[in-house]
N, C-alpha and C positions, 0 to 999 in steps of 0.2 A: 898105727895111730896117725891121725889126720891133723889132729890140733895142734896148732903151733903155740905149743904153752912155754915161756922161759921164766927161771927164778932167779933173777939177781940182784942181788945182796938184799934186803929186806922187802923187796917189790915182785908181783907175778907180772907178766906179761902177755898177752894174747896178741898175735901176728904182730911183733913189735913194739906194740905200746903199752904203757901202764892200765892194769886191767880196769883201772876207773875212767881212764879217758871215754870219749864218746866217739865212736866212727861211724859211719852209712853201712858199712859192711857185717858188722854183727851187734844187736842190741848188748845192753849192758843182762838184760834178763836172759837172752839164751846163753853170753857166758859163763854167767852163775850155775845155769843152768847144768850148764856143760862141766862145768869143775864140781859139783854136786854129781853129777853123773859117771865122773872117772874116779870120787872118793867112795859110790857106794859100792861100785865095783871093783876098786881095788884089793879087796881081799880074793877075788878069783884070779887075779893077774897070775901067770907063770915070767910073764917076761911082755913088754912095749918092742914094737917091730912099726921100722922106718923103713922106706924104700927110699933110698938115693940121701942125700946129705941133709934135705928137709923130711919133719921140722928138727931143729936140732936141740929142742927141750934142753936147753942150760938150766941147770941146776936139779933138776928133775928128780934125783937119786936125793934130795931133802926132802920133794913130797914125797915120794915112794921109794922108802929107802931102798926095801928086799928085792928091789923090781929090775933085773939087769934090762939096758936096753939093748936091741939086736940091728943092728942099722945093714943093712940086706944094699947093696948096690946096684943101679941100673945094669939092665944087661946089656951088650957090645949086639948094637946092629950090623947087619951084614947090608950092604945098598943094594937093591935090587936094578933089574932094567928100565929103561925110561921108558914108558909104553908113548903112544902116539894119543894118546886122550888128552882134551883140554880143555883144564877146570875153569869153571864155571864162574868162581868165586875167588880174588885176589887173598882175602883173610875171612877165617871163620872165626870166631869167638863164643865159646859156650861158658855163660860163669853168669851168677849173680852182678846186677849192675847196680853202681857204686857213682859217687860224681864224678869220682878220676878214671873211671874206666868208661863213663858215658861221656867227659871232656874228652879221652882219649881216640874212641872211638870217631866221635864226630869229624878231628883233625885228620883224619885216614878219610873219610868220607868226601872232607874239604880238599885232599890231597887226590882226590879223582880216583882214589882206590872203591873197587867194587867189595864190601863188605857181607856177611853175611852174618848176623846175629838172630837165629830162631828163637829166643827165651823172649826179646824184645815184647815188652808190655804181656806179659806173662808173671806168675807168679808162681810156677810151677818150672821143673827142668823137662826135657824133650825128652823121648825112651833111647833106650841105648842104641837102638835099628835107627830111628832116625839121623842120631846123633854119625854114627857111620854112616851111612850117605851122605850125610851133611862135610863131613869131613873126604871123601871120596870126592867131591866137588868142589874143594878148596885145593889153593896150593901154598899156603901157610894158616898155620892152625897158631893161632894167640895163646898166651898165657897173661896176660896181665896183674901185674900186683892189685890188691884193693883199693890202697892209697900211695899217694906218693913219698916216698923215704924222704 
């Protein structure tokens, strides 16, 4: 599971805020959308499966009681050798843009950092082949939150 759903104490929450607030990042319709979409399905659930510590559904076992969750751990990289190749690109960034992550970016831009954002005026994501070269040509790969905490 992707969605960062939490339920504390009479509130749900999506990527941290109360799920009526309003952000850039996901309309109020596809969260509904989305929570309609994990209640029609939840009768086929065996079990919710998390890679690494996100998301970490607090409360979850109220909306879906029967539903144990399985939180699976990142696996231990091994570092490989430094080759002699040299990326292209200071930071890549692949993710839907947001104003704190187009504020963000910009200040890296302003910072004389060479960026690489391919979704840029796009409303579609890049294919996966692309997205690997893209990231072969970088030598930090972003994660940026939506908004800022």
């Amino acid at each position: 599971m992707t969605e960062h759903i939490d339920f504390i104490g009479n509130n749900m929450f999506f990527y941290g805020k109360k799920l009526y607030r309003n952000n850039d990042y996901m309309s109020q319709k596809t969260k509904i959308q989305r929570i309609m979409g994990l209640i029609e399905c939840a009768p086929f659930f065996s079990s919710i499966v998390t890679l690494g510590d996100l998301p970490q559904l607090l409360g979850i076992e109220l909306f879906l009681p029967d539903v144990p969750v399985i939180r699976l751990p990142f696996p231990k990289l091994s570092f490989i050798e430094k080759n002699n190749y040299t990326p292209q690109y200071d930071f890549l960034f692949i993710g839907a843009l947001t104003k704190y992550r187009r504020d963000f970016i910009k200040n890296l831009f302003r910072g004389g950092f060479n960026i690489c954002y391919p979704n840029y005026q796009r409303n579609f994501f890049i294919s996966r082949k692309l997205r690997n070269d893209y990231i072969h040509k970088s030598k930090i790969i972003l994660n940026v939150p939506q908004v800022r905490d």
